[in-house]
C-alpha positions as CSV (number, residue, x, y, z in Angstrom):
1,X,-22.5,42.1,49.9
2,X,-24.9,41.0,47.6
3,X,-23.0,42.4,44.4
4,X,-19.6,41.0,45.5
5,X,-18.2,37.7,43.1
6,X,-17.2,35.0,45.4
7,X,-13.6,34.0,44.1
8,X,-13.7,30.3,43.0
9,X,-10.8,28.1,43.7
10,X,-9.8,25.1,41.0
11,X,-10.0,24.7,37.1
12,X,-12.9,24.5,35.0
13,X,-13.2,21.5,32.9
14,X,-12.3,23.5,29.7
15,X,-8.9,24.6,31.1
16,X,-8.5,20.5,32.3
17,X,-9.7,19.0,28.8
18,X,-7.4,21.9,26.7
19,X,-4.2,20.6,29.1
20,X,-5.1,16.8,28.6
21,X,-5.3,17.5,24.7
22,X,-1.7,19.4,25.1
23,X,-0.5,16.8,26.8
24,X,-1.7,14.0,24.5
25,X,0.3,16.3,21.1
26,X,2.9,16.2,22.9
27,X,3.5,12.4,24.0
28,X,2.8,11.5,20.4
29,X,5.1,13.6,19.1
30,X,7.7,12.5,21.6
31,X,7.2,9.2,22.0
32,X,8.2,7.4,18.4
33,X,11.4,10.0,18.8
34,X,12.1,8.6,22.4
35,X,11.8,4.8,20.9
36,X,14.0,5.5,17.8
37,X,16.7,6.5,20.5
38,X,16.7,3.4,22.8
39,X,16.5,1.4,19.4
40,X,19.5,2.9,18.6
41,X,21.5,2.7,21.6
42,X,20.5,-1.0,21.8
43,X,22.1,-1.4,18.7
44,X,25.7,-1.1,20.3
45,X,24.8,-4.9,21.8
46,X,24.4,-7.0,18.1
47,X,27.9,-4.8,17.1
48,X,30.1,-5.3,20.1
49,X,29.3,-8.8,20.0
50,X,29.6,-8.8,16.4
51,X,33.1,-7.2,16.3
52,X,33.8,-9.6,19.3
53,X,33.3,-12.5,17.4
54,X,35.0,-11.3,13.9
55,X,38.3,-11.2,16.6
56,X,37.9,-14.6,17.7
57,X,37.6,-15.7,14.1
58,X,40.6,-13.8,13.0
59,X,42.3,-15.1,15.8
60,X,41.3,-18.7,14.8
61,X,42.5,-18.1,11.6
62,X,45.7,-17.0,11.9
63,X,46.2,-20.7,14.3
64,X,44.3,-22.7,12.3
65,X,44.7,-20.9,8.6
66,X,40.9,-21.0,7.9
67,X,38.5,-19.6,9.6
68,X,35.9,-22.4,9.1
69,X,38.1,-25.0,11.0
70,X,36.3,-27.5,13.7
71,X,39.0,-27.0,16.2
72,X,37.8,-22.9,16.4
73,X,35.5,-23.1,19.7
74,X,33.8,-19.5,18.5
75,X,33.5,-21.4,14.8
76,X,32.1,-24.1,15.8
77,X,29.5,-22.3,18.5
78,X,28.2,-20.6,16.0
79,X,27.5,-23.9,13.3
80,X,26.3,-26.6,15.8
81,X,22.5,-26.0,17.4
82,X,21.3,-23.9,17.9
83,X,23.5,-22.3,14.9
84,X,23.8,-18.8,16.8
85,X,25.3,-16.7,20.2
86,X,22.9,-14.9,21.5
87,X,24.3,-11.5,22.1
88,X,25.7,-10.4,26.1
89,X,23.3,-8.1,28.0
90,X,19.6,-8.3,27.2
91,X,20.0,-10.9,24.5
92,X,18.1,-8.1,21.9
93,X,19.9,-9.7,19.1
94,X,21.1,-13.5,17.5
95,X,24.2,-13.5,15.9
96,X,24.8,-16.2,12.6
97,X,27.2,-16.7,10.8
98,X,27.0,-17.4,6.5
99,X,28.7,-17.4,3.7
100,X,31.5,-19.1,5.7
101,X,34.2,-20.6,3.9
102,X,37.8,-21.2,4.8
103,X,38.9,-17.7,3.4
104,X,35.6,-15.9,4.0
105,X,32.3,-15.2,6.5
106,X,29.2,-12.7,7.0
107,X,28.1,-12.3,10.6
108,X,24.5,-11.3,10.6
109,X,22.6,-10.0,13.7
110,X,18.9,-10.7,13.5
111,X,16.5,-8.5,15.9
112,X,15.0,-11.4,18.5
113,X,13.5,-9.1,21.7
114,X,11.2,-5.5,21.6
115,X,12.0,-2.8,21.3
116,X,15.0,-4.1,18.7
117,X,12.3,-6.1,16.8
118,X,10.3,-3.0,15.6
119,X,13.9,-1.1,14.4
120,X,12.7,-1.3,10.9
121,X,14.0,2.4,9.8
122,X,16.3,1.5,7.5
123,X,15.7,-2.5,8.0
124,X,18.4,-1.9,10.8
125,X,16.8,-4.9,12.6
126,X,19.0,-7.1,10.7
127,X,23.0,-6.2,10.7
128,X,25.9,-8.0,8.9
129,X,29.5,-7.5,8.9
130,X,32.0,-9.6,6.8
131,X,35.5,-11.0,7.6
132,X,36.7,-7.4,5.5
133,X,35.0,-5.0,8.0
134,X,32.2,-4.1,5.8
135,X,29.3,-3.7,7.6
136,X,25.3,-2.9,6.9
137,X,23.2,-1.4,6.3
138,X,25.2,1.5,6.5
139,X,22.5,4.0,8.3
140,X,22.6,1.8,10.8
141,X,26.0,1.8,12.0
């Protein structure tokens, strides 16, 4: 019996350190990736709420003939403090308006909560969209 190997149960701390280390690749690799999605997704809030709003203006419009008129409740939410709507949901995003005129406006959705705030790729942390559809940055859309 004396030339008999015992059999030993468990893992060494090679095998333990080598599937740490594995591990560890593979969380940094998918990690960023896994951020860059939800980032994305988020996204959908800032242009629902943006397209939301380019309706009510139109709408405004076409009653009033402008679309900076006083009477326009959505107009004038959006130009008395604190100057923006906060977007439905989490609230990830503010949306101004500029360049507003009676003929003309650019919506612009600024990144205000994490994760939205680190959506830099592409500087798609800031959106716009005009009163003629045209959005950007394009990437980000």
């Amino acid at each position: 019996m004396n030339g008999i190997k015992s059999k030993r149960n468990g893992f060494t701390l090679i095998e333990m350190m080598i599937t740490v280390a594995i591990v560890g690749i593979l969380a940094a690799i998918v990690f960023p990736s896994y951020m860059t999605s939800i980032r994305k997704s988020n996204r959908a809030e800032a242009k629902t709420e943006m397209v939301d709003i380019v309706q009510r203006l139109t709408a405004c419009k076409t009653i009033y003939g402008v679309y900076n008129s006083a009477s326009c409740p959505v107009y004038a939410q959006l130009t008395t403090a604190p100057s923006y709507i906060p977007t439905r949901g989490r609230g990830y995003y503010r949306v101004a308006i500029s360049n507003n005129t009676a003929t003309t406006f650019t919506l612009t959705a600024t990144a205000n909560l994490a994760p939205q705030t680190g959506d830099t790729t592409n500087s798609c942390n800031v959106l716009t969209l005009t009163h003629l559809s045209v959005a950007g940055p394009v990437a980000c859309w």
